[in-house]
VMD Tcl script that draws the C-alpha trace (Angstrom):
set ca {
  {7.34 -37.14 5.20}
  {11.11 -38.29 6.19}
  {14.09 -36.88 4.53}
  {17.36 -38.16 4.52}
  {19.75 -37.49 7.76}
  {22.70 -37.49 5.09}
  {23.79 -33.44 4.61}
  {23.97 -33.96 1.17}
  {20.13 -34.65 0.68}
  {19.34 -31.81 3.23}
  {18.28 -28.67 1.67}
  {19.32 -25.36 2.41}
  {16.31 -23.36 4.46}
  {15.25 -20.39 2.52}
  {13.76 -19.19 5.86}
  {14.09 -19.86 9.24}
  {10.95 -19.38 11.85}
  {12.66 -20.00 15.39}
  {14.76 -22.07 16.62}
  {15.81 -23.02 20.31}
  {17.88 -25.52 21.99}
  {16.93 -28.45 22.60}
  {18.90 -32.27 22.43}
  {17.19 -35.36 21.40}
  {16.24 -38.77 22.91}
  {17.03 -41.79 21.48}
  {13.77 -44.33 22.11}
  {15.08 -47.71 21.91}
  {11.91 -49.51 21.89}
  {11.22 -49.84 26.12}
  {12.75 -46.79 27.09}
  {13.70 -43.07 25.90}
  {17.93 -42.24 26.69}
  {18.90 -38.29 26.24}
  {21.64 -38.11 23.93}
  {23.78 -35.64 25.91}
  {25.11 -33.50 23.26}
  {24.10 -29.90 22.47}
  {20.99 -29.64 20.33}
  {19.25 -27.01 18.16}
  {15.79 -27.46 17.24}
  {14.91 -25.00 13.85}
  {12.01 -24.55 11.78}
  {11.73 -23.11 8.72}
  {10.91 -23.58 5.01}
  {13.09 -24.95 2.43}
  {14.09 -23.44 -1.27}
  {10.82 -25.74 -2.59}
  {8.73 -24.00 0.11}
  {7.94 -26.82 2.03}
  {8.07 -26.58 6.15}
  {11.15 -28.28 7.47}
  {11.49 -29.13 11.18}
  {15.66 -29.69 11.79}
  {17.43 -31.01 14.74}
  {21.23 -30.23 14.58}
  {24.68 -30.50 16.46}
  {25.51 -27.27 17.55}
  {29.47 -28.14 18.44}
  {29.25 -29.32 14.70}
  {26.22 -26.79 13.16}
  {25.05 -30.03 10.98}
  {21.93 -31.24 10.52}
  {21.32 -35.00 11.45}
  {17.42 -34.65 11.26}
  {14.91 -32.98 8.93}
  {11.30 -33.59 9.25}
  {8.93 -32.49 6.57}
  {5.62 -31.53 7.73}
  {2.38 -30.38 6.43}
  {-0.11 -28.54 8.15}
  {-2.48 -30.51 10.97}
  {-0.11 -33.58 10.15}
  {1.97 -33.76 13.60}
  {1.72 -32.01 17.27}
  {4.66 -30.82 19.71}
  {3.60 -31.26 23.27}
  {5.49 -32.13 26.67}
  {5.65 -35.54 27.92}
  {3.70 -35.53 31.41}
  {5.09 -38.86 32.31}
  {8.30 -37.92 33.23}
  {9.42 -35.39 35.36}
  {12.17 -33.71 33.19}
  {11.68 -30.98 30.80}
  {10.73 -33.96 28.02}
  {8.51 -33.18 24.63}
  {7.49 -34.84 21.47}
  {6.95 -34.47 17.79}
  {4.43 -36.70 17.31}
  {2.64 -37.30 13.53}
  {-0.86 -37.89 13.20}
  {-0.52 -40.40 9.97}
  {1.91 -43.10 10.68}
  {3.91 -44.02 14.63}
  {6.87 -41.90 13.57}
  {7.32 -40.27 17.79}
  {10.37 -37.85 18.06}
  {11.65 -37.19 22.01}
  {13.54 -33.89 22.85}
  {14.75 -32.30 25.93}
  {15.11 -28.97 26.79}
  {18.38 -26.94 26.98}
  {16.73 -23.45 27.08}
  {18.20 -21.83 30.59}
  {14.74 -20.74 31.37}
  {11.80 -23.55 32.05}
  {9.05 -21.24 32.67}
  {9.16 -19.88 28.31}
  {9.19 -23.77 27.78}
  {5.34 -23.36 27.44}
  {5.78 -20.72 24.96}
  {8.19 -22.38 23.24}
  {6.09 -25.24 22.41}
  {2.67 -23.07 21.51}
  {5.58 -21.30 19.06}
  {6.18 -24.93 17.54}
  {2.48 -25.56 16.70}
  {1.90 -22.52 15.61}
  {4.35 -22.76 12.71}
  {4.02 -26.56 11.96}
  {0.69 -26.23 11.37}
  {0.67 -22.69 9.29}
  {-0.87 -22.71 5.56}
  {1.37 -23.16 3.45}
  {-0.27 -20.39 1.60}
  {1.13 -18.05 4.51}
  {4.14 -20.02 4.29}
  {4.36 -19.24 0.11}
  {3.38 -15.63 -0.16}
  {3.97 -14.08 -3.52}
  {4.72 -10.46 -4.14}
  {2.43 -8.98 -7.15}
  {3.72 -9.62 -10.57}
  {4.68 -6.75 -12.15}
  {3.15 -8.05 -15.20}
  {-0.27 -8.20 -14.11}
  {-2.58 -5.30 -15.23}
  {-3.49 -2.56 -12.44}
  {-7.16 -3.24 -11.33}
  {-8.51 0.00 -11.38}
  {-11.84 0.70 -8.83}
  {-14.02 3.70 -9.16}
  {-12.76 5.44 -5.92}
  {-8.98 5.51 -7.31}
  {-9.80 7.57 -10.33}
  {-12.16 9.57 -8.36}
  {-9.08 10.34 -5.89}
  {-6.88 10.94 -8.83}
  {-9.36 13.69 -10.18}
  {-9.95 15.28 -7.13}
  {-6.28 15.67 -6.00}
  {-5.28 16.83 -9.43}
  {-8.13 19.44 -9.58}
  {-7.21 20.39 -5.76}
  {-4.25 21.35 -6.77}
  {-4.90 24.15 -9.26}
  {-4.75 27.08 -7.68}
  {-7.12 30.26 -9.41}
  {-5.52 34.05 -8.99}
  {-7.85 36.59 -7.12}
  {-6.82 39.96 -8.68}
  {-7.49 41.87 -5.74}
  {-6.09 39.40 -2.93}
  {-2.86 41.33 -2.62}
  {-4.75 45.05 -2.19}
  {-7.35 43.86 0.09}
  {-4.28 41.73 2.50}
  {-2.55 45.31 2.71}
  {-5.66 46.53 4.51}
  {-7.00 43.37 6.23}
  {-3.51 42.53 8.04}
  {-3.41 45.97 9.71}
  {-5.72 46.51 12.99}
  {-8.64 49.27 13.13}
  {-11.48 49.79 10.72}
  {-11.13 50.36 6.83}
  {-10.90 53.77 6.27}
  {-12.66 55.42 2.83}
  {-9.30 55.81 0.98}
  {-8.60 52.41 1.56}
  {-11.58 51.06 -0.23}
  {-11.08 53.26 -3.05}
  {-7.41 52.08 -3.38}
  {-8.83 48.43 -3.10}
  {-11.68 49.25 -6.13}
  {-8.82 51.17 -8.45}
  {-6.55 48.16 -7.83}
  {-9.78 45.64 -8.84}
  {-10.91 48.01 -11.58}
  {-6.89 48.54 -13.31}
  {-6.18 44.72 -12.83}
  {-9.59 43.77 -14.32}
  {-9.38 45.94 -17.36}
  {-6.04 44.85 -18.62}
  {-6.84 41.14 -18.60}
  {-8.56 38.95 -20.65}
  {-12.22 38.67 -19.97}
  {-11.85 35.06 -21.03}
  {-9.07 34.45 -18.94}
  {-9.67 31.56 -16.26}
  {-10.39 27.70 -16.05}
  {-12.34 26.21 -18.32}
  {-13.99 23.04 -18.75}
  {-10.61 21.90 -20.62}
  {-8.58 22.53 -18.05}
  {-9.15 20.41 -15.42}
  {-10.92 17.37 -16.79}
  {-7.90 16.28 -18.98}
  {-8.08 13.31 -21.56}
  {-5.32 11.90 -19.52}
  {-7.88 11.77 -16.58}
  {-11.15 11.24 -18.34}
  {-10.67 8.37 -20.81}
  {-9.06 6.09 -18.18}
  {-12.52 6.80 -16.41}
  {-14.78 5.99 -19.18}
  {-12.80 3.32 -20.88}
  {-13.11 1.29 -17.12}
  {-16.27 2.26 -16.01}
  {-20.04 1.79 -17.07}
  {-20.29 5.55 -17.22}
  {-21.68 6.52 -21.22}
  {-25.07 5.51 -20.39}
  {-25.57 7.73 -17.55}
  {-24.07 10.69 -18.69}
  {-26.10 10.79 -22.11}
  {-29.04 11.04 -20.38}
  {-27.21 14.37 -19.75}
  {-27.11 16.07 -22.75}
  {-29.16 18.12 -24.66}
  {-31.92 16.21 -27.14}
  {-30.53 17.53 -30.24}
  {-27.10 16.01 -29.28}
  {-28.12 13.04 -27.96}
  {-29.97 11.92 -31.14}
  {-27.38 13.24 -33.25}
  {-29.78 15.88 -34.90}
  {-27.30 18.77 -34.05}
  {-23.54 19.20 -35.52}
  {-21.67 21.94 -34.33}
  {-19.95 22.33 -38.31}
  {-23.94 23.36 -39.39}
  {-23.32 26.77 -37.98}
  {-19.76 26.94 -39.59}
  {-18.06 26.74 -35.90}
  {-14.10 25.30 -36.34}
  {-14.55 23.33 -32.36}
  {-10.26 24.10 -32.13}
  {-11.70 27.81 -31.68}
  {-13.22 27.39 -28.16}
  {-12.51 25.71 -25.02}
  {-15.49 24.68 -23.73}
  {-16.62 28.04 -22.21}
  {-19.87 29.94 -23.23}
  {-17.70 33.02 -23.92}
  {-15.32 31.75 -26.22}
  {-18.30 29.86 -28.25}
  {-20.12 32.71 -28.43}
  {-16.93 34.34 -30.07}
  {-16.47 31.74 -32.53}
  {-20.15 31.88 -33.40}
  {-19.83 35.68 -33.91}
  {-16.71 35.28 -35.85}
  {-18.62 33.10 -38.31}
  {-21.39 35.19 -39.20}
  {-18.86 38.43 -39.73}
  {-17.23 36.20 -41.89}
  {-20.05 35.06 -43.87}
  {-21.70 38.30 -44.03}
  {-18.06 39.57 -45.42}
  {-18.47 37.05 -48.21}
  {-22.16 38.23 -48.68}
  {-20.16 42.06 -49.47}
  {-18.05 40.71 -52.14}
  {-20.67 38.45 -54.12}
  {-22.58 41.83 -53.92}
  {-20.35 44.29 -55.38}
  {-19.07 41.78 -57.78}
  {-22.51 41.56 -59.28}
  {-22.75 45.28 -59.50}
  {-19.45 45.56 -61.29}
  {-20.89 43.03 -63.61}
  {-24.05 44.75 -64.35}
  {-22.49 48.10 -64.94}
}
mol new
graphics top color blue
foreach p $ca { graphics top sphere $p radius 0.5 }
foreach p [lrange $ca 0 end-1] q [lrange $ca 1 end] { graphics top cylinder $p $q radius 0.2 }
display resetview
């Protein structure tokens, strides 16, 4: 494709590849004259994204020439017949034949050069056209991100050890542990242990997070295979945890603190038991 030479119908490059210096030749139908002024050969792509290949003054920086070319439509290669450093643009679809001579100072990267050329004027236009994600687009989530995301956020909690800071006091000196040592180590255990509470610790709750969970399950085939999990009476729904009088907001997923709420109820019912009791007695009397 041919675009104007007129600088008005030129379009400004949005990118330029290379560019080297080079004049052109003028072929006047028998023979090919070097217009002696300085050239510069550039290739790039234009504000539509098409490739443009530009030959312009460089006393004047104007372009006189722009070429439009699509990929595997023309070749650059140097013109054996003459001794000079002489190449062409030549398209593949129509006779259109455009002569250049070198002005780089060095002949031997004219080789280079020229690979450079092909290279470009025959690139996708795909790779020519990249586009940066839309923001807009929703994240594809894959199994191995959420996994990573669990894993990291669980890695991070960090669980107390009680007696850590009695047992470094003995550990970082040299020598063997000596009998009063140990028994400082168990009273330190035995006095930190006693004043906490038993249920203190990481439960189930803790780590696996709705926030970290549902974006899991919502993406992910993943009900199937973990209801083959659970206990019969739960999976057919023949259980409810409200049949033994258990508020769920009482525990947080640990044995201990079920066990609690399960003890809780019965004290309470048995407390109601009590009263209907000695209200009937009262009655009778």
């Amino acid at each position: 494709m041919t675009a104007s030479s007129s600088a008005e119908a030129i379009p400004a490059m949005q990118e330029t590849m290379m560019e080297f210096r080079a004049g052109k030749m003028i072929f006047d139908g028998k023979k090919v004259v070097p217009d002696l002024r300085k050239g510069l050969v550039r290739i790039g792509r234009g504000e539509e994204g098409l490739l443009h290949f530009q030959w312009l003054d460089r006393n004047l920086n104007a372009v006189e020439d722009d070429q439009i070319i699509f990929p595997e439509e023309a070749v650059f290669e140097k013109v054996n017949q003459v001794s000079g450093r002489v190449y062409i643009l030549k398209f593949n679809t129509d006779d259109r034949k455009f002569f250049f001579w070198m002005q780089e100072p060095k002949a031997e990267e004219d080789s280079q050069l020229c690979s450079s050329v092909n290279y470009y004027i025959n690139l996708a236009l795909e790779f020519l056209d990249e586009e940066e994600p839309d923001a807009d687009a929703p994240l594809q989530v894959s199994e191995g991100m959420l996994e990573d995301n669990v894993s990291s956020r669980a890695g991070n909690l960090v669980v107390p050890n009680p007696g850590a800071e009695a047992i470094s006091d003995v550990t970082s000196s040299s020598g063997p542990v000596k009998l009063e040592d140990l028994q400082r180590i168990l009273s330190n255990i035995d006095a930190r242990g006693s004043s906490s509470d038993p249920d203190e610790g990481l439960g189930l709750g803790d780590i696996l997070k709705p926030d970290l969970i549902m974006p899991l399950i919502e993406t992910l085939p993943l009900e199937e295979g973990l209801l083959s999990h659970l206990p019969e009476v739960l999976r057919t729904g023949q259980i409810d945890l409200s049949q033994f009088g258990v508020d769920p907001s009482k525990y947080k997923f640990t044995v201990l603190s079920f066990l609690e709420a399960l003890e809780d109820s019965v004290s309470k019912k048995s407390e109601e038991s009590n009263q209907d009791g000695q209200g009937f007695e009262t009655s009778v009397s």
